[in-house]
C-alpha positions as CSV (number, residue, x, y, z in Angstrom):
1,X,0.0,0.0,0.0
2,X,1.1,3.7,-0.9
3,X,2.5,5.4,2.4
4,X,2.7,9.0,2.7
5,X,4.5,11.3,5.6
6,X,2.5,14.8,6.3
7,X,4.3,17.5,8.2
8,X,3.7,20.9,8.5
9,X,5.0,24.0,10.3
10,X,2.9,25.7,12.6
11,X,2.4,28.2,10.4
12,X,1.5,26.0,7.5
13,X,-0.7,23.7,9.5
14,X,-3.9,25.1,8.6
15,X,-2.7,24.9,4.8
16,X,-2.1,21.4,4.9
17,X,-5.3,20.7,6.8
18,X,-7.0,22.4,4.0
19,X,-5.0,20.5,1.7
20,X,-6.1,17.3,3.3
21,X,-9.7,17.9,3.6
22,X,-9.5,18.9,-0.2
23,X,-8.1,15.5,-1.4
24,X,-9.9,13.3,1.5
25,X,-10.8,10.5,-0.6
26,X,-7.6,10.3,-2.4
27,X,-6.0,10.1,1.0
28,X,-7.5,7.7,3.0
29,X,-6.4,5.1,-0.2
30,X,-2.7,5.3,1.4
31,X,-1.1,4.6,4.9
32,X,-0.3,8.3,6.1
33,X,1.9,9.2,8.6
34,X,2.5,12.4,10.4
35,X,4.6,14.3,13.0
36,X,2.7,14.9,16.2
37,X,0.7,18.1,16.0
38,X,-0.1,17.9,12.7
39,X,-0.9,14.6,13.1
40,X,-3.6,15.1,15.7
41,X,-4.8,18.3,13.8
42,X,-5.4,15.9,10.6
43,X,-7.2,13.2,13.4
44,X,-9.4,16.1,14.4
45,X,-10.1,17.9,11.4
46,X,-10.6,14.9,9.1
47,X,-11.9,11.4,9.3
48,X,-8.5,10.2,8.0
49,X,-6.3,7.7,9.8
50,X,-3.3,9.2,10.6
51,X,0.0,7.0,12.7
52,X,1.3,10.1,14.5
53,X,5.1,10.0,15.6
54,X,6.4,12.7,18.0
55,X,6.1,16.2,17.2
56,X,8.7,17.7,14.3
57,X,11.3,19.6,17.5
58,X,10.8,16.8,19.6
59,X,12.3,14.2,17.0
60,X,9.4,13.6,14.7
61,X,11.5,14.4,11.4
62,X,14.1,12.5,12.3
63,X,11.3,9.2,12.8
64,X,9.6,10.2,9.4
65,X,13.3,10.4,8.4
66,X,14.4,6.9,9.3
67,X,10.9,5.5,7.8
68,X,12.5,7.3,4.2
69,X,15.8,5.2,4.8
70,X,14.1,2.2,5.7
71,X,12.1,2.3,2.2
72,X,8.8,2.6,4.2
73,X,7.4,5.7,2.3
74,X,6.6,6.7,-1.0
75,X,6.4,10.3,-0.9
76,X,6.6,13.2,1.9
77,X,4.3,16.3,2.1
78,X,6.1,19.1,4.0
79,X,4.7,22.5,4.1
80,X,7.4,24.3,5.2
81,X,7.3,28.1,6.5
82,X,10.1,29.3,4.4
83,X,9.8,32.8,6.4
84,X,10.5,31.4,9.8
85,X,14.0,29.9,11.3
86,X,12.9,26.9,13.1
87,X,14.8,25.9,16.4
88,X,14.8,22.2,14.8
89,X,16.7,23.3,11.2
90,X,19.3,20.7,11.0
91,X,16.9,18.0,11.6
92,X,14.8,19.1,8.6
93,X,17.8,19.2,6.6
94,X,18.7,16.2,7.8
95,X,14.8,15.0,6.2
96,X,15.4,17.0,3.3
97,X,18.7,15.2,2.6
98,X,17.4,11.5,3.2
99,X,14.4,12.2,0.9
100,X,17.2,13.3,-1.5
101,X,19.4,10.1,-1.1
102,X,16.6,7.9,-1.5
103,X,14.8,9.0,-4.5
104,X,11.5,9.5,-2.5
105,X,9.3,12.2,-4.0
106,X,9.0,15.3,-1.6
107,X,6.6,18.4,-1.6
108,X,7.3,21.7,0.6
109,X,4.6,23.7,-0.4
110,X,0.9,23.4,-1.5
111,X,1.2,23.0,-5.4
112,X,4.1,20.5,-5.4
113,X,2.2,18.6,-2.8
114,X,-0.7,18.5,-5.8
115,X,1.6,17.3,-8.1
116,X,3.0,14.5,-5.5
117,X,-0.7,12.8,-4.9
118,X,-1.5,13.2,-8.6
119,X,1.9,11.4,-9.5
120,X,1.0,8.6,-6.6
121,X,-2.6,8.1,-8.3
122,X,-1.4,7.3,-11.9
């Protein structure tokens, strides 16, 4: 089954639960995972089932990271706030990177994430 990682910024959150709500029914065809917050944002605001791992500064990239490395996801939605230094940086690099190095498609903002979920449909 197609598995997907959703993260979002604070900022973006509201964005990506838009996002979500918008493309429901093509979403709940894959596994999704999510960091934390936006994880039980999408659990709240949708009727998707979402695994939640620990928030993005708390680890959560790194955890949606090592699912990349282990070959457990087939694309990454991350709305990044491109305005805003977060305290976390080097662990979204570090995401970034292993998305990178493993060929794994990866969207940081709203119309590369439609282009990811219409490339996983076809």
């Amino acid at each position: 089954m197609t598995r997907v990682a959703l993260i979002a910024h604070d900022e973006t959150k509201p964005d990506l639960v838009e996002f979500a709500q918008a493309h429901e029914e093509q979403l709940q065809q894959y596994e999704l995972i999510a960091t934390g917050t936006t994880g039980n944002r999408l659990l709240e605001e949708t009727d998707l089932e979402v695994e939640c791992t620990e928030s993005g500064s708390l680890g959560g990239d790194l955890m949606i990271g090592a699912e990349v490395a282990q070959g457990n996801l087939d694309g990454v939605i991350f709305l990044r706030d491109p305005l805003e230094a977060q305290p976390h940086e080097p662990d979204i690099s570090a995401l970034l990177r292993i998305c990178d190095v493993h060929d794994i498609a990866l969207a940081t903002n709203r119309s590369s994430a439609e282009f990811l979920i219409d490339g996983l449909a076809d």
